[in-house]
N, C-alpha and C positions, 0 to 999 in steps of 0.2 A: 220153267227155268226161273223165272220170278220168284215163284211162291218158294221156289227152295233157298234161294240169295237173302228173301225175305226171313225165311226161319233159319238159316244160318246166324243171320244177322243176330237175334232175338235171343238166339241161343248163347253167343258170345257175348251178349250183354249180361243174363242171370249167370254169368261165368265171373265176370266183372267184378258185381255185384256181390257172389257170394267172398270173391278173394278179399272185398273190401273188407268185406262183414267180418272175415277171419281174421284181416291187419289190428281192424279195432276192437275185437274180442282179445286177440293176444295182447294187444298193449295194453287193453285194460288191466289182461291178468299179471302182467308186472307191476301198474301201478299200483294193483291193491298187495301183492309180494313186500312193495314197499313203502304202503302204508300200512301196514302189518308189521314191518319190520322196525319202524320209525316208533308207533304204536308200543311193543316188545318193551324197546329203548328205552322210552318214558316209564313204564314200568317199570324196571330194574334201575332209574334213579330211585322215583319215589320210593320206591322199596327200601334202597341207601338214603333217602333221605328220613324216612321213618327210623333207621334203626340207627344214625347218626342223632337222633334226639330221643334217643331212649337213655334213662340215667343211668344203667346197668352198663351200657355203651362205654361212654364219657368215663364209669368209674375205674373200667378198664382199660381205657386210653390213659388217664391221667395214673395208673399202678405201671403202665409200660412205662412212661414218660420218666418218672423219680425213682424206679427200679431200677433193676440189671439185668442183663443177660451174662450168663453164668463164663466164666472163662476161667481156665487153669493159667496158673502162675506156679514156679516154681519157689517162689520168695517164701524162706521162713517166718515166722512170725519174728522169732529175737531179731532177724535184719530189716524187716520191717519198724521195730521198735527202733532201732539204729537214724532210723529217716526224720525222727522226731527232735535227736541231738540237733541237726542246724540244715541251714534250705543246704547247702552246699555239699551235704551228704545227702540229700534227696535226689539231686540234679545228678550227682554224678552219679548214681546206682540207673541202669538201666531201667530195671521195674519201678526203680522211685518215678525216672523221669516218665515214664509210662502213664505211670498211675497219676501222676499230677495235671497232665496232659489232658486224662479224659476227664479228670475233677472239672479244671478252667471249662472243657467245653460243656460241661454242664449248667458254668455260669454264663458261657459265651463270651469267655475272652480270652480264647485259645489264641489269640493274635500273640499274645506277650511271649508266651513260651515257643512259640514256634520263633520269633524275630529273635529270641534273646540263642536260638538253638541256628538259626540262620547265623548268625554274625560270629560263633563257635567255628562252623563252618569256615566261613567267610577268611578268618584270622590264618587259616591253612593253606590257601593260596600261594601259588609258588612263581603262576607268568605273570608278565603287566598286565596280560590281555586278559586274562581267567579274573583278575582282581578289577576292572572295568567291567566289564560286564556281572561280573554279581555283585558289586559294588551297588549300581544303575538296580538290579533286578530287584535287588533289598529297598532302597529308596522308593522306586514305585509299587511297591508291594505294602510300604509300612510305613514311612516315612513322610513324601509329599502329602500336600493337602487332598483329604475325599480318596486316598491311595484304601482299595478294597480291604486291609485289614491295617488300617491305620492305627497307631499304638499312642498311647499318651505320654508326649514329652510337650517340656516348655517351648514356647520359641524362640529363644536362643541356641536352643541344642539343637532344634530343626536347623535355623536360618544357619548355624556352624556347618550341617552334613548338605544341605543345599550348595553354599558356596563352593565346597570342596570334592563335591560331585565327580565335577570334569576329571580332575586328577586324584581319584582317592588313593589310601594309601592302608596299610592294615589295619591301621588303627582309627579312620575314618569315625569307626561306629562305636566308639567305645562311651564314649562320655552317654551315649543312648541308652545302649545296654547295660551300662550300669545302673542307670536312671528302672529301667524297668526292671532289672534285676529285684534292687529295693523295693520298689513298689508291690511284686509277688511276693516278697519275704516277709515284709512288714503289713503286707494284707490277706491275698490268697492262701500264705503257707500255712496261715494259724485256722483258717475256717478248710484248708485239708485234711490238718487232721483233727479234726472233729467229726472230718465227713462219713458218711457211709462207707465209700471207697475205702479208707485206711482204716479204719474199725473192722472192715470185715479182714486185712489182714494181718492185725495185728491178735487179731483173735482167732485165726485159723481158717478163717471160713475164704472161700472160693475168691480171685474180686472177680467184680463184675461189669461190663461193661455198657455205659449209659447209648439210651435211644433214641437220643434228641438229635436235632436237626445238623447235617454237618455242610457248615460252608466251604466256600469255594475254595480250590485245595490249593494253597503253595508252597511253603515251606512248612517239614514234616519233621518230626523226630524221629519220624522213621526213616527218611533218609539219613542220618546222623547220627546211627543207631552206639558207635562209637567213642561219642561223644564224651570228655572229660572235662567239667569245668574245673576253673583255679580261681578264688575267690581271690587271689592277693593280687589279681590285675585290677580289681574294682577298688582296693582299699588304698 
């Protein structure tokens, strides 16, 4: 009776034993699954990182970067040539304001047309409440200081649209928008058309649309797609 208690015993022990042997056989083979797989990983940076320092790379990053991607327009060439008469027939043509839009953000300073196409908007308000609240929304968007697409005006024309915040009124943002109006016509509009962008419609060819970086989204000409300006509010 011993002797069998005794090899019972022995028996559940290399029982034990091997279940151990099997817990840290398995765990192992997951932790080399996952130094395999870590392993993998670093490979296919350096991989990216070799063909990110190949010049053949770079030269094709920087042809995406100053190129285009091809987009149909319906815009003649003669109405395109029409865009060249004065900014005010640029802005009010749809494809003008289009095509101007993607110019800026190729310079990165699509703030202007977007604020100047906000406050177009803005002017169409009909409650008190719809004209407070985007009144506030333009202000923090463009206007305060460090405001994410802050536009350049002096500070006096700031500290006039700060004061009158609380209660604006339609005309709140105008003395701004004029300000930056001028500034796109007297700067941006002359280096647009020279640009790629209106060369390639004034000559027939496709435009195209730039592949640079786009910031963070608030006011769009694409929501304002209706948009008419009237230059004789600014003069």
């Amino acid at each position: 009776m011993e002797m069998s208690l005794v090899f019972f015993s022995q028996l559940n022990m290399c029982e034990s034993k091997e279940k151990t042997f099997f817990k840290l056989m398995h765990g192992s083979g997951k932790e080399e699954a996952r130094n395999e797989s870590k392993i993998r990983a670093k490979e296919k940076r350096n991989r990216l990182s070799l063909l990110l320092q190949r010049p053949d790379f770079h030269g094709e990053t920087q042809t995406s970067r100053s190129a285009f991607l091809a987009k149909e327009t319906r815009v003649s060439p003669q109405e395109a040539e029409k865009w060249a008469e004065s900014f005010d027939k640029l802005l009010s043509h749809r494809d003008g304001l289009d095509s101007f839009t993607r110019f800026l953000k190729t310079e990165f300073s699509e703030e202007n047309i977007e604020f100047w196409v906000a406050c177009e908007d803005f002017k169409k308000c009909k409650e008190p409440q719809q004209i407070s609240l985007k009144a506030k929304a333009i202000y923090e968007k463009f206007i305060q200081n460090d405001a994410p697409k802050e536009v350049n005006l002096d500070f006096h024309t700031k500290e006039v649209i700060t004061k009158s915040i609380t209660q604006p009124t339609l005309q709140s943002f105008d003395a701004a928008q004029s300000r930056v109006y001028q500034l796109m016509e007297q700067d941006s509009y002359k280096r647009f058309l020279k640009s790629e962008i209106y060369l390639h419609l004034i000559e027939g060819r496709p435009q195209r649309r730039s592949n640079l970086r786009r910031r963070s989204r608030s006011f769009t000409y694409n929501e304002f797609q209706d948009v008419k300006s009237d230059v004789a509010i600014w003069l």
